[in-house]
py3Dmol code that shows the C-alpha trace and the ligand (Angstrom):
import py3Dmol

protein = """\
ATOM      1  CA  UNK A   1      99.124  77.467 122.408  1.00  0.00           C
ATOM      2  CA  UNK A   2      96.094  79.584 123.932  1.00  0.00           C
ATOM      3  CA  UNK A   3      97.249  82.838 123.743  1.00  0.00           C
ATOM      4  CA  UNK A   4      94.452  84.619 126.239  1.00  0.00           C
ATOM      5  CA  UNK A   5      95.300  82.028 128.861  1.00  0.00           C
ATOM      6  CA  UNK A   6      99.099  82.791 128.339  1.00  0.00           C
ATOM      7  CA  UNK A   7      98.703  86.392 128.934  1.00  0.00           C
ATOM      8  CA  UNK A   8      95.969  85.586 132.338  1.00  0.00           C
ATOM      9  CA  UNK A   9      98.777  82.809 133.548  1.00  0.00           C
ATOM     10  CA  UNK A  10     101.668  85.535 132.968  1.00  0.00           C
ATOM     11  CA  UNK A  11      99.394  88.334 134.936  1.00  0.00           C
ATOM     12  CA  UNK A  12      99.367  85.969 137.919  1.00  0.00           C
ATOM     13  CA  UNK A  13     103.104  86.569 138.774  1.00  0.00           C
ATOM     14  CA  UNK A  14     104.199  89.707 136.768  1.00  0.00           C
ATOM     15  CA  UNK A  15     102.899  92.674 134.597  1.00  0.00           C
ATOM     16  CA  UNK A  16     102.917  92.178 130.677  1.00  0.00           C
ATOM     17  CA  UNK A  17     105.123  94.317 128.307  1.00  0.00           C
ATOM     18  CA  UNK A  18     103.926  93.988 124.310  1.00  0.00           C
ATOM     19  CA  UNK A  19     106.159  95.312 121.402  1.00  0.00           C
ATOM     20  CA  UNK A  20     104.011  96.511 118.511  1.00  0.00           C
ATOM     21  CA  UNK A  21     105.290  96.785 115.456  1.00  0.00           C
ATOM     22  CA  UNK A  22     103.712  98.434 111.938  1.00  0.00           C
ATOM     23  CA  UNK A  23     104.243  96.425 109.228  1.00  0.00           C
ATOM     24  CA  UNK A  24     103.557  99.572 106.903  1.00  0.00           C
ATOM     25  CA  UNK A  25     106.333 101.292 108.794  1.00  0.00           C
ATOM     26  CA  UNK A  26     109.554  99.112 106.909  1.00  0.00           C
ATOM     27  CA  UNK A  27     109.991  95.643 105.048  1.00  0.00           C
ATOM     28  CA  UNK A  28     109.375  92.072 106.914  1.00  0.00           C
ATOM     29  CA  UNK A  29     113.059  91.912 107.004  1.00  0.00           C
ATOM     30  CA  UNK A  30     113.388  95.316 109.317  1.00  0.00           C
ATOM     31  CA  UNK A  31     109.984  93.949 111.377  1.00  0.00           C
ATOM     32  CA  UNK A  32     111.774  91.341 111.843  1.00  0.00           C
ATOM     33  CA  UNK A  33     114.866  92.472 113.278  1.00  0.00           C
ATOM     34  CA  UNK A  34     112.586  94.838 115.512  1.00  0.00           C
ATOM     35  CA  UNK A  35     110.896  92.000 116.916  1.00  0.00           C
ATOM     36  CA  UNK A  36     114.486  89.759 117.824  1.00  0.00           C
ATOM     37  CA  UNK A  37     116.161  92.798 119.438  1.00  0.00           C
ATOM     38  CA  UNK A  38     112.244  93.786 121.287  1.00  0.00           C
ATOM     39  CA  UNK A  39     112.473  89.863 122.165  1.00  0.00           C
ATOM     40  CA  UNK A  40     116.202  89.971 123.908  1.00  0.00           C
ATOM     41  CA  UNK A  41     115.082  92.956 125.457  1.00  0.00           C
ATOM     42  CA  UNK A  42     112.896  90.936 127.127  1.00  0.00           C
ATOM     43  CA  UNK A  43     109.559  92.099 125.858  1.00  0.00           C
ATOM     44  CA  UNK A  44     106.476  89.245 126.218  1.00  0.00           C
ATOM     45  CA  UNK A  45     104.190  89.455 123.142  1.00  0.00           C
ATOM     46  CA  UNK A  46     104.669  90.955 119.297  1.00  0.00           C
ATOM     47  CA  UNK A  47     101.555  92.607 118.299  1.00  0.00           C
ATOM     48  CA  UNK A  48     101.626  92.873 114.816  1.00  0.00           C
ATOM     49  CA  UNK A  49      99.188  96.040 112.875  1.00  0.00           C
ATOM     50  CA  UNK A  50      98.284  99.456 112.904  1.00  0.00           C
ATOM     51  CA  UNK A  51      95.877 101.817 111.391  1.00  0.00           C
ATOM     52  CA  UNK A  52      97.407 102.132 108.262  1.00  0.00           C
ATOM     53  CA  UNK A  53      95.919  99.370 105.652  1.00  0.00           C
ATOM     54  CA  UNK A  54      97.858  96.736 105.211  1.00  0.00           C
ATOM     55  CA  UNK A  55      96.903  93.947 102.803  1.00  0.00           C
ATOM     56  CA  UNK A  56      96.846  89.944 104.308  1.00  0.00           C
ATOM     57  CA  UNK A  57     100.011  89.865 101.735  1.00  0.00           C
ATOM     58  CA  UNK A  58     102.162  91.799 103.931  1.00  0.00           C
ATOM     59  CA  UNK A  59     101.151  90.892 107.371  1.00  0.00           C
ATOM     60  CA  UNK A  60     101.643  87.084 105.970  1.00  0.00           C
ATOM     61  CA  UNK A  61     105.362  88.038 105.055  1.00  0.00           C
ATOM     62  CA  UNK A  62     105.789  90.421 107.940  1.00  0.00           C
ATOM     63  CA  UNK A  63     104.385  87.524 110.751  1.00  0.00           C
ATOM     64  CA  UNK A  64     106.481  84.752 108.545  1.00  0.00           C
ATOM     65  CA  UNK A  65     109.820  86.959 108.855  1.00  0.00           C
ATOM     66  CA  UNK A  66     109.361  87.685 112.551  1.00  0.00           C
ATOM     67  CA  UNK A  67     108.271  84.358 113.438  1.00  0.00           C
ATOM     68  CA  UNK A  68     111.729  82.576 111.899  1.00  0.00           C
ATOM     69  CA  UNK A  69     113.468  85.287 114.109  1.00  0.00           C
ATOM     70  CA  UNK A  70     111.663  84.669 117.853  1.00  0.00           C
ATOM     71  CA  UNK A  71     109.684  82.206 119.572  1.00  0.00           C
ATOM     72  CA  UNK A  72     107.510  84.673 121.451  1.00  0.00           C
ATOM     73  CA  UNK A  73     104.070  84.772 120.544  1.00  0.00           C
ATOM     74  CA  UNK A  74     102.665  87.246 118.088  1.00  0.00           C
ATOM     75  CA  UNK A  75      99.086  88.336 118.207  1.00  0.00           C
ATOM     76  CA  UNK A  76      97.707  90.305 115.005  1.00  0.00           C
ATOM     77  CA  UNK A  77      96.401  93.920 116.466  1.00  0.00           C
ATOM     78  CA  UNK A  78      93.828  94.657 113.261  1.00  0.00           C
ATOM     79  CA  UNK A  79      93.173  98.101 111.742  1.00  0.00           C
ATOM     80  CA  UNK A  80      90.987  96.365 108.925  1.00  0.00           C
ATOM     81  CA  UNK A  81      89.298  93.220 107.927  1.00  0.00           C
ATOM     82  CA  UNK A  82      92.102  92.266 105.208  1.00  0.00           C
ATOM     83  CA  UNK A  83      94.550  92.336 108.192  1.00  0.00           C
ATOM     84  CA  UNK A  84      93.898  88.495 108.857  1.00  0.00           C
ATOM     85  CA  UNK A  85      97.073  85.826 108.888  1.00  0.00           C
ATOM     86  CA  UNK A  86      96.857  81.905 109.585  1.00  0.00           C
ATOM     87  CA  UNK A  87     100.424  82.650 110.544  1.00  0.00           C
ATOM     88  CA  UNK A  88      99.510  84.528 113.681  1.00  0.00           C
ATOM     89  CA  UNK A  89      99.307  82.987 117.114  1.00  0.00           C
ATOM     90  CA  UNK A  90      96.036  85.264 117.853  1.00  0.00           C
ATOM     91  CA  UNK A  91      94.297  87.975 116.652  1.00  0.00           C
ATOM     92  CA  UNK A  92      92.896  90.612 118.414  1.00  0.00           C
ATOM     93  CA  UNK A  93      88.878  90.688 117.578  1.00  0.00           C
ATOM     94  CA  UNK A  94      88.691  94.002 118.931  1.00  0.00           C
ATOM     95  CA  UNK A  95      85.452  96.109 118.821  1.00  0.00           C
ATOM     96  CA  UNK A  96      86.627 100.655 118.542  1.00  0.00           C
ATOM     97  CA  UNK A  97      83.855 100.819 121.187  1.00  0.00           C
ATOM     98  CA  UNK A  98      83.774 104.747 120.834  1.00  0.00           C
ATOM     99  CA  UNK A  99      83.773 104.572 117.379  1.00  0.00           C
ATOM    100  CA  UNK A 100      80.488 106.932 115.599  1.00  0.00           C
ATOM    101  CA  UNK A 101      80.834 104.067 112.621  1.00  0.00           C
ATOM    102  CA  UNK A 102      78.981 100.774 113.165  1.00  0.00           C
ATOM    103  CA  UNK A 103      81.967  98.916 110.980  1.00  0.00           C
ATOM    104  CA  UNK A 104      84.397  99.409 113.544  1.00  0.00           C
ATOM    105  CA  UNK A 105      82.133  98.561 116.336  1.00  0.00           C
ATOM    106  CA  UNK A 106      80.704  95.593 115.072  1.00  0.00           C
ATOM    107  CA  UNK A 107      80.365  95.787 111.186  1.00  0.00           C
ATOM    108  CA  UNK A 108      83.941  94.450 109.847  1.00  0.00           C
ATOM    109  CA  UNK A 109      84.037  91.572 112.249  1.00  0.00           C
ATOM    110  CA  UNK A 110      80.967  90.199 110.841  1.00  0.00           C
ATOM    111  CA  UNK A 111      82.644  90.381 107.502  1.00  0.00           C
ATOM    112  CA  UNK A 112      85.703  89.323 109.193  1.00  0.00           C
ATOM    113  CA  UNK A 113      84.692  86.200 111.190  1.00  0.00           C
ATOM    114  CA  UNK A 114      84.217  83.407 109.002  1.00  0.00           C
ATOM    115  CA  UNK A 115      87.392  83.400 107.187  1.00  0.00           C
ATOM    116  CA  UNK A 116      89.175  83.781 110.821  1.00  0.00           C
ATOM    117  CA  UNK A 117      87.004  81.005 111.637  1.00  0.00           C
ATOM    118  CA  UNK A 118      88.359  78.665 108.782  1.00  0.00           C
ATOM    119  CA  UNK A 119      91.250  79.412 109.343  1.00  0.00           C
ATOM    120  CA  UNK A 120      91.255  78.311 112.852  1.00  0.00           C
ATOM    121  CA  UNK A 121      93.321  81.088 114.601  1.00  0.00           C
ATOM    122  CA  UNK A 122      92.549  82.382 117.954  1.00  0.00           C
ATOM    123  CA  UNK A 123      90.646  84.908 118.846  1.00  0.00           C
ATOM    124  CA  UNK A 124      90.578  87.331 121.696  1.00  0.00           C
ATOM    125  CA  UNK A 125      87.674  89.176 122.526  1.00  0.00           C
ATOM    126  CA  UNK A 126      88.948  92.682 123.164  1.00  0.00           C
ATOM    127  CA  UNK A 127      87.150  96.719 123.929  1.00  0.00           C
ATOM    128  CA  UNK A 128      89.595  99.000 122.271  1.00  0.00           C
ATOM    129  CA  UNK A 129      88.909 103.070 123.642  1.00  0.00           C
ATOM    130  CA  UNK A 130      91.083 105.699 121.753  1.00  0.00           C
ATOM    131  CA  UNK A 131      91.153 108.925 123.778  1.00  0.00           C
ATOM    132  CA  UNK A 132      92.502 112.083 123.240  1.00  0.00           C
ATOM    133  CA  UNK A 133      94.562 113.426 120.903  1.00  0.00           C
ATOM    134  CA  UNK A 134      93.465 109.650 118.564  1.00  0.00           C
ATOM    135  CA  UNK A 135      96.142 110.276 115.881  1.00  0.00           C
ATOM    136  CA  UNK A 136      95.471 108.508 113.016  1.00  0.00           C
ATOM    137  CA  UNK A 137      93.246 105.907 114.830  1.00  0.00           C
ATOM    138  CA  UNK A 138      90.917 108.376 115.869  1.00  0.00           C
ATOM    139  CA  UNK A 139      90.377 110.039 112.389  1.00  0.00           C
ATOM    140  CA  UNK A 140      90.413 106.451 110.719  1.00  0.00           C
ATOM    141  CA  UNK A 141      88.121 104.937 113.212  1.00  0.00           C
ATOM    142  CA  UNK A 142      85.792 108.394 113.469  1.00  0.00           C
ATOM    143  CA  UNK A 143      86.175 108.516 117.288  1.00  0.00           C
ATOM    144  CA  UNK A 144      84.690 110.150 119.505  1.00  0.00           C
ATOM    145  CA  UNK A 145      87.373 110.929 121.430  1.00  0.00           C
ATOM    146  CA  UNK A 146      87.372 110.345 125.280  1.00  0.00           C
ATOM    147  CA  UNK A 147      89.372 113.320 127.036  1.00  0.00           C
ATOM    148  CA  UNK A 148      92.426 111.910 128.578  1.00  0.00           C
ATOM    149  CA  UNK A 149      91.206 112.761 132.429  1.00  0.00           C
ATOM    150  CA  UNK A 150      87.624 111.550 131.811  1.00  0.00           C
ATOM    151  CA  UNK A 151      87.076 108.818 134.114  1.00  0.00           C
ATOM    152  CA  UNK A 152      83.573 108.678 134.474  1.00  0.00           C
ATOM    153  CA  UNK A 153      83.339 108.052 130.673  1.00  0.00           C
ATOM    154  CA  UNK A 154      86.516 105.700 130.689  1.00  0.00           C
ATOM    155  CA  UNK A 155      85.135 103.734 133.265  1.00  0.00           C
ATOM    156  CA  UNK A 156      81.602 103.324 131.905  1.00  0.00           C
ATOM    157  CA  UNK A 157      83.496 102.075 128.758  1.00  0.00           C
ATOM    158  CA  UNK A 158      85.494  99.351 130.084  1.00  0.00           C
ATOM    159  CA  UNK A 159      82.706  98.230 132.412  1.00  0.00           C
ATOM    160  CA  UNK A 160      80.071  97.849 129.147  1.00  0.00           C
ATOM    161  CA  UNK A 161      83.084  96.195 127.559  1.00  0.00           C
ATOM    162  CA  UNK A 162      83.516  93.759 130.273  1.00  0.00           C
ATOM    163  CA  UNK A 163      79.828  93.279 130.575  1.00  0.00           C
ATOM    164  CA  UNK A 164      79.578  92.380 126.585  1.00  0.00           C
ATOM    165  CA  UNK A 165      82.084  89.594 128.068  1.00  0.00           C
ATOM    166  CA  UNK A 166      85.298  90.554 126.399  1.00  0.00           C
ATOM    167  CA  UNK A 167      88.137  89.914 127.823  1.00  0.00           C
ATOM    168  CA  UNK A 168      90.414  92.737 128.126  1.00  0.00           C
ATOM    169  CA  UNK A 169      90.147  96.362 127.631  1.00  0.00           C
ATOM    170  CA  UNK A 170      92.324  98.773 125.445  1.00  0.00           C
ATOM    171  CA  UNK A 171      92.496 102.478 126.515  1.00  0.00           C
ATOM    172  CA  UNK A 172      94.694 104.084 123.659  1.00  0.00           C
ATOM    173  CA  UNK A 173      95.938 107.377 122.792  1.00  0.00           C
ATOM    174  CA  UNK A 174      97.096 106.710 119.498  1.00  0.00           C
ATOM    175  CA  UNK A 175     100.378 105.608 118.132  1.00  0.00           C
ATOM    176  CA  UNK A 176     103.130 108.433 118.444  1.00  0.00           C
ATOM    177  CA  UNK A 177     101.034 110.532 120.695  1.00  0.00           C
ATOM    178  CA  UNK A 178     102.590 113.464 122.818  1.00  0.00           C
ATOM    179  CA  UNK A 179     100.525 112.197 126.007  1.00  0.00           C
ATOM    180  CA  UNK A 180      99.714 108.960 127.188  1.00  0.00           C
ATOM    181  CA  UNK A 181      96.391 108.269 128.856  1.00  0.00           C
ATOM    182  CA  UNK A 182      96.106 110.033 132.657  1.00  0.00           C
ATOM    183  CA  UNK A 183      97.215 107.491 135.536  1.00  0.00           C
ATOM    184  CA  UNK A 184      94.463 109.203 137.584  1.00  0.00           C
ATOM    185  CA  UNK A 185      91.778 107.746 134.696  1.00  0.00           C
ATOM    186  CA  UNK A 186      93.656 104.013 134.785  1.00  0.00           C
ATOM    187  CA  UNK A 187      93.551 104.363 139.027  1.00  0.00           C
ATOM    188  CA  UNK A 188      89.706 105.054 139.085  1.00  0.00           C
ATOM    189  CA  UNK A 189      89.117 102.235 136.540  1.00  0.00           C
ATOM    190  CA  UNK A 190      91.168  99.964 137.972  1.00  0.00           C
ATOM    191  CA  UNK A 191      88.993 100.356 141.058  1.00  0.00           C
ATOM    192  CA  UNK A 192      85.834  98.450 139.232  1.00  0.00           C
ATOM    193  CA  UNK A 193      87.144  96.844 136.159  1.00  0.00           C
ATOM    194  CA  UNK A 194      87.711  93.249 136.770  1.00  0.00           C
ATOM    195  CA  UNK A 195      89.084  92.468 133.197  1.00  0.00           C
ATOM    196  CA  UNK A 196      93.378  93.024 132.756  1.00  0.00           C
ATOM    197  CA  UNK A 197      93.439  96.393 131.261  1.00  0.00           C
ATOM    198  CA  UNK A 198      96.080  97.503 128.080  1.00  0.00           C
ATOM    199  CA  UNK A 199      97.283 100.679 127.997  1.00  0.00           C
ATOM    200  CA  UNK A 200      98.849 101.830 124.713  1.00  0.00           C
ATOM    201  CA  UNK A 201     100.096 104.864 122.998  1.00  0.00           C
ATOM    202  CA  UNK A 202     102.239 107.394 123.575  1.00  0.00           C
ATOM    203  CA  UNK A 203     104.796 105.572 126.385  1.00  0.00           C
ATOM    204  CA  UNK A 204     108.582 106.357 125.534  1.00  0.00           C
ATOM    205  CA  UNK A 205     109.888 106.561 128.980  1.00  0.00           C
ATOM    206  CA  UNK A 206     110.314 103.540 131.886  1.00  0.00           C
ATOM    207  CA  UNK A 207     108.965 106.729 134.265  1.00  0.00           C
ATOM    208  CA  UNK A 208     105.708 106.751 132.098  1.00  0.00           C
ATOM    209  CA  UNK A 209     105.526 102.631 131.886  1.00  0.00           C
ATOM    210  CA  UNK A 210     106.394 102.616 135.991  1.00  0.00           C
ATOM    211  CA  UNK A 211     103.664 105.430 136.038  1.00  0.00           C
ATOM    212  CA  UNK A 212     101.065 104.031 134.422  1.00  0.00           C
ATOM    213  CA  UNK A 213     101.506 100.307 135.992  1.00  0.00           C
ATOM    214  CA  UNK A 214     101.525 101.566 139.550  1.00  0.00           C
ATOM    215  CA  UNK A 215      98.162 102.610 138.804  1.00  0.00           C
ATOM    216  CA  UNK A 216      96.857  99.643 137.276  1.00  0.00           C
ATOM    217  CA  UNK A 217      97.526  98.794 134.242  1.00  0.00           C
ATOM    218  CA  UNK A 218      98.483  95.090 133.467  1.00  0.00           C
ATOM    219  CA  UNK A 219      99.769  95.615 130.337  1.00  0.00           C
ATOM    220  CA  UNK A 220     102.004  98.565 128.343  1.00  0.00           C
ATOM    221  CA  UNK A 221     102.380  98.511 125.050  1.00  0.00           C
ATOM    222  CA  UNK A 222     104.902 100.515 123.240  1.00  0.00           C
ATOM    223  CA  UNK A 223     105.588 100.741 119.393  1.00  0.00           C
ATOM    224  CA  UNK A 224     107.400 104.274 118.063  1.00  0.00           C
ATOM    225  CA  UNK A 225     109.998 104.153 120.835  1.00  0.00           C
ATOM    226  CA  UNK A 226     111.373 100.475 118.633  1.00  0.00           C
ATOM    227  CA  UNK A 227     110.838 101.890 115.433  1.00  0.00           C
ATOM    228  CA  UNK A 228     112.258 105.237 116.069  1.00  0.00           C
ATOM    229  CA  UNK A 229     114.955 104.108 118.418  1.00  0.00           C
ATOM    230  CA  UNK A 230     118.860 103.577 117.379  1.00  0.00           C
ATOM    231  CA  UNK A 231     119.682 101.711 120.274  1.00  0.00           C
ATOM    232  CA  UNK A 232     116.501  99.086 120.841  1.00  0.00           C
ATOM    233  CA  UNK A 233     117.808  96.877 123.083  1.00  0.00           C
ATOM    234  CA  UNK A 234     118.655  99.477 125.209  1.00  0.00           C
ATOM    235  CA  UNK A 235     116.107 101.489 125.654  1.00  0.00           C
ATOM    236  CA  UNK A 236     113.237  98.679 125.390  1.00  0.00           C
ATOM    237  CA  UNK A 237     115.060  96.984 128.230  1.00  0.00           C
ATOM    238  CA  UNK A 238     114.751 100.075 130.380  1.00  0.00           C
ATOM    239  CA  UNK A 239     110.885 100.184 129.872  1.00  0.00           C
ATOM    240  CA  UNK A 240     110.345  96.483 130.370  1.00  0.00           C
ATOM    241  CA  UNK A 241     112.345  96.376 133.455  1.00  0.00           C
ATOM    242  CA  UNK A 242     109.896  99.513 134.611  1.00  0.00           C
ATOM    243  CA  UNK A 243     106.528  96.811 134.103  1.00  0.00           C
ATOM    244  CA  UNK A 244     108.104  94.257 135.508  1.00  0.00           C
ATOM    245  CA  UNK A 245     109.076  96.024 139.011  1.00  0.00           C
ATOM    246  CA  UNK A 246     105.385  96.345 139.761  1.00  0.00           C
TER     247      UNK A 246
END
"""
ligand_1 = """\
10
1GP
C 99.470 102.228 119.282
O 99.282 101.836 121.582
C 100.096 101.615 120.486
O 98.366 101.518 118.898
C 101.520 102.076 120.650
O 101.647 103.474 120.615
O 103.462 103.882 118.978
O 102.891 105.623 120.672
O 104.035 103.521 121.358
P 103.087 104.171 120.410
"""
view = py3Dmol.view(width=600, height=400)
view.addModel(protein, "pdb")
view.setStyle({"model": 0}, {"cartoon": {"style": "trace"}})
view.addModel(ligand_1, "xyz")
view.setStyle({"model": 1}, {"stick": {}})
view.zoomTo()
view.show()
């Protein structure tokens, strides 16, 4: 299965919804349940990660558990170089392009990319842009932090990030943010940016999703409304019907 040409074929007809979850948030039993009630819900992808470090161990158990669980694909969303699984369906090789440290921008993938190479899983070229407030991604990654109207510097982003070749752009505010990025910043990106564009971090509410996607965004992710929700199904399925109306 190409994963990248999944997600491109899926954009033709519909916006994408992806469910992340934090393995460093519960066991690989919990992740797993997460993922089969994100699944009926009716959610596309699993990205599996976070910013917290997490050793190969644990994603390996985490991926194995969800994977027995669902058949939808599950793409590894890195935080550091040890976050690598041959269980994964694709793995995010995402550059922090606002990072101030040259291992986030380029330096762990070098480390990174020949044991993703031998192990054969599929990688997916991706510019990942934390704005404002970061969370823990922006004091892990040293960001400098792109406000959350800014999109003269938003745009100039994506538009390197598509130019480097990569094929889709991140704009994140961090996981459990207050704010999700402005819709006014995705609108005036969307208007140049060629690449499908993920918006992340932040989104509890199908009003925020419907927001965001009417602006141009192809794909929401959300992750704290799952983990902190009692009633997944429920409210997941409110969010993905929200993408999927635009
Ligand atoms: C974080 O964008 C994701 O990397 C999801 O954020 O946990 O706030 O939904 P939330």
């Amino acid at each position: 299965m190409n994963v990248l040409l999944k997600i491109t074929e899926k954009l033709k007809d519909e916006k994408i919804h992806m469910t992340l979850i934090d393995p460093a948030s519960q066991g690989p039993e919990q992740s797993a349940a997460i993922a089969e009630q994100a699944s009926s819900a009716g959610t596309d992808f699993i990205m599996v990660g976070g910013s917290s470090n997490i050793s190969s161990r644990s994603i390996d158990h985490a991926i194995i558990s969800i994977k027995e669980r669902t058949s939808i694909p599950v793409i590894i969303f890195p935080g550091s170089p040890e976050m690598i699984s041959p269980h994964a369906d694709a793995i995010y090789f995402m550059s922090l392009l606002n990072s101030r440290s040259i291992e986030f921008v380029i330096g762990h993938h070098v480390n990174a990319a020949p044991f993703i190479h031998d192990l054969g899983v599929e990688t997916i070229p991706m510019g990942y842009i934390v704005f404002e407030p970061g969370m823990t991604v922006g004091r892990v990654g040293n960001v400098d932090l792109i406000g959350r109207t800014d999109s003269v510097r938003a745009g100039a982003y994506a538009l390197a990030a598509q130019m480097l070749g990569m094929k889709l752009v991140y704009f994140e505010s961090g996981s459990g943010s207050p704010t999700h990025v402005d819709s006014g910043v995705v609108r005036n990106v969307k208007k140049k940016l060629d690449i499908p564009l993920i918006v992340g971090g932040g989104i509890r509410t199908p009003e925020a999703a419907a927001d965001l996607c009417h602006a141009g965004a192809d794909i929401i992710v959300t992750g704290t409304v799952v983990e902190k929700s009692s009633d997944i199904p429920y409210e997941l399925k409110r969010i993905v019907s929200a993408v999927k109306q635009h």
